[in-house]
N, C-alpha and C positions, 0 to 999 in steps of 0.2 A: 504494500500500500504506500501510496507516494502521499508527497506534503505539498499541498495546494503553494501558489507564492504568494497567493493572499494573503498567507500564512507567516508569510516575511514582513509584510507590510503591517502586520498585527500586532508582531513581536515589538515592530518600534511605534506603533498606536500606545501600547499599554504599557510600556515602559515610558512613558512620560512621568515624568514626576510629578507633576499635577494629581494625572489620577490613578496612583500609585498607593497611596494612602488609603483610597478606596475601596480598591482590590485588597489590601491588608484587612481592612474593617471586616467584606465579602469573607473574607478566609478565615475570619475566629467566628464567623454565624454558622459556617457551615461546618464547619472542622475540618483539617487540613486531610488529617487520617482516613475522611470516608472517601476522599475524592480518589484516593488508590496510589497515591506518590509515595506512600513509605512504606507500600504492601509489593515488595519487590525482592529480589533474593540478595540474601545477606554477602559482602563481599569478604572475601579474604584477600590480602596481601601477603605472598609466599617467596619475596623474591629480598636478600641482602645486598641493599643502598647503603653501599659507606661516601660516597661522596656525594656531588652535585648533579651526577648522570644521573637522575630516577627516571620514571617514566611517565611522567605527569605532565599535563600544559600548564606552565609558568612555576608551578609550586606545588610538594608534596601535601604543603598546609592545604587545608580548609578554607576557602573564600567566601566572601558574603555573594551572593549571582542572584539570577532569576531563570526559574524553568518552566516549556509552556509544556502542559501535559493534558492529554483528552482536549484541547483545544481552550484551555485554562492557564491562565501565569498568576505564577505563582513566587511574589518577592521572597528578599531578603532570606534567602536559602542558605544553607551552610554546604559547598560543594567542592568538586573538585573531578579533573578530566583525567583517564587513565588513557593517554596515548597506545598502550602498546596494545590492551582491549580493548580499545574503539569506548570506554564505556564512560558513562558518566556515574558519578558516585553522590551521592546523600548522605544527611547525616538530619533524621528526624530534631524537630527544634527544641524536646524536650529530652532530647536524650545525649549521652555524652559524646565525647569527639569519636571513641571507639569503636560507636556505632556506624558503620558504614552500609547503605541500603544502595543498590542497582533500579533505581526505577524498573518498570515492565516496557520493554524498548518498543512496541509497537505500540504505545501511547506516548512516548516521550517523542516532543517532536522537533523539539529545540530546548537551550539555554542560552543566556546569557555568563560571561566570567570576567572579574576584570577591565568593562566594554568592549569584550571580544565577543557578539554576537555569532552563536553556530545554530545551522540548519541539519535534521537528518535530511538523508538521499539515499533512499534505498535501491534506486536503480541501479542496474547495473550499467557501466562503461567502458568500450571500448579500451583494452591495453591497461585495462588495473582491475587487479582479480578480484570479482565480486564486486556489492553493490558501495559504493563509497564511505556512506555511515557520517559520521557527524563531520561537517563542513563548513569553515567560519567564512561568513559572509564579509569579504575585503569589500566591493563595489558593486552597485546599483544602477542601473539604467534602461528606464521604461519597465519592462518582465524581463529582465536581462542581468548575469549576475555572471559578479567574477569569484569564484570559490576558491578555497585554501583549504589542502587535504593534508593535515599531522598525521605522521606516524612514527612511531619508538622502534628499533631493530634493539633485542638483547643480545648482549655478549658476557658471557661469563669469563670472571676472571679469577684469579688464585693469585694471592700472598701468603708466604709461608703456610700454612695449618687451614688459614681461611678461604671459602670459595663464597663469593660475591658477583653480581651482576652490575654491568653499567647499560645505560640505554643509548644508544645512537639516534638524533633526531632528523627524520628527512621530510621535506616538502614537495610537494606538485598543486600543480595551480589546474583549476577549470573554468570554462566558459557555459553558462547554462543559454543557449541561443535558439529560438526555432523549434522549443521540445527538442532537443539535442544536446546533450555534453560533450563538448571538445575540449582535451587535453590542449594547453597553451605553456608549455614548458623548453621550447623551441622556437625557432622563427617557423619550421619546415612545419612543425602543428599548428600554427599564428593562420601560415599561407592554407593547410587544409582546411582550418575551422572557417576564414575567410578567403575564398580565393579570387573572389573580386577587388581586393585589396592588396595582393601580392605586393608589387610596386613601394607601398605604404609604407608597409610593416617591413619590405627591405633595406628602406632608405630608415626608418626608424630604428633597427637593430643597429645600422652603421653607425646613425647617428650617436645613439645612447648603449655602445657595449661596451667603454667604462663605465657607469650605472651601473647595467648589468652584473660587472664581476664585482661590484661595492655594494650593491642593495638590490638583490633580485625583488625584494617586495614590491622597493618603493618604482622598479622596472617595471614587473610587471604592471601594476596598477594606473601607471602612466600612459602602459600600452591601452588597458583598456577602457581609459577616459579618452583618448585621443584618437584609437584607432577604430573604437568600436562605432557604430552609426546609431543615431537615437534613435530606437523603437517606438510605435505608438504602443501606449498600453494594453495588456489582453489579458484576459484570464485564462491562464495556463497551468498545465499541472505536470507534475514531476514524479 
């Protein structure tokens, strides 16, 4: 089951601070616990972090976020991303840090962390195995989005007596265009996703691959405010 992108445009609706307060009020009328967000399987962490490789987005700690769940967001959450499982974690608000919950992931449909807004995408795509999974929304335009796909590779390591794990962080970027995800990690993926733009995006690599080898983000994102063409708006689904 995919996530509408109206469903994008929700997440930054109700994340306004204005009526944010609101939705907190909403959430002690109804109770947090029947809506089904801490009725998820409990997590374990099985892996020894001695240093600063773990396997988390930005921090092992606990963050204050927001998550939308059954088509519900829900503030000032206690969370935190496990890159190398795709998963996102909880920690019920009455209960201690220890407790770590997995939402039920075919209701979970996004979070927020840190103002890193992420989308799921269940679809599958082309050249990455299986369906992508939680996705931080870099850029917007029209129904049109440039995504950021984390992922953790582990490597075990050994010091004397000790066997510990570190995690490797890698990126890939997509293009949600047309009902279509295009991999944009390349100029030669740029010219597939667009190929009426070829020319564009070649003279644009020349021009910005110091960028490139300095800030692939702030590259890519450049590319596509610049190269992408305004869409009109539609409602489209993923």
């Amino acid at each position: 089951m995919g996530v509408a992108l109206l469903l994008f445009n929700g997440i930054y609706t109700q994340t306004d601070r204005n009526t944010e307060p609101f939705y907190n009020w909403f959430d002690t009328k109804i109770g947090i616990e029947n809506s089904g967000l801490y009725k998820g399987t409990v997590y374990t962490d099985n892996f020894t972090v001695i240093n600063e490789k773990h396997q988390f987005f930005n921090s092992p700690e606990l963050e204050l976020g927001s998550v939308t769940f059954d088509g519900q967001t829900y503030y000032d959450q206690r969370i935190k991303y496990d890159l190398f499982n795709d998963a996102l974690l909880i920690t019920p608000k009455d209960q201690t840090n220890a407790l770590l919950i997995i939402p039920e992931r075919t209701r979970t449909e996004g979070f927020s962390i840190d103002g890193h807004p992420f989308i799921k995408v269940d679809k599958n795509v082309e050249g990455f195995s299986g369906a992508l999974g939680f996705c931080e929304i870099v850029f917007k335009k029209g129904t049109s989005m440039l995504l950021k796909k984390y992922r953790k590779a582990k490597v075990d390591k050994r010091e004397t007596r000790t066997v510990y794990q570190e995690f490797e962080q890698k990126v890939n970027f997509f293009v949600w265009h047309g009902n279509t995800f295009y991999p944009v990690d390349s100029r030669r993926e740029w010219m597939l996703a667009f190929p009426n733009h070829k020319e564009t995006i070649k003279n644009y690599h020349k021009a910005y691959g110091a960028l490139r080898r300095k800030d692939i983000d702030a590259f890519t994102a450049m590319a596509f405010d610049h190269l992408f063409p305004l869409e009109e708006d539609q409602n489209t689904t993923f």
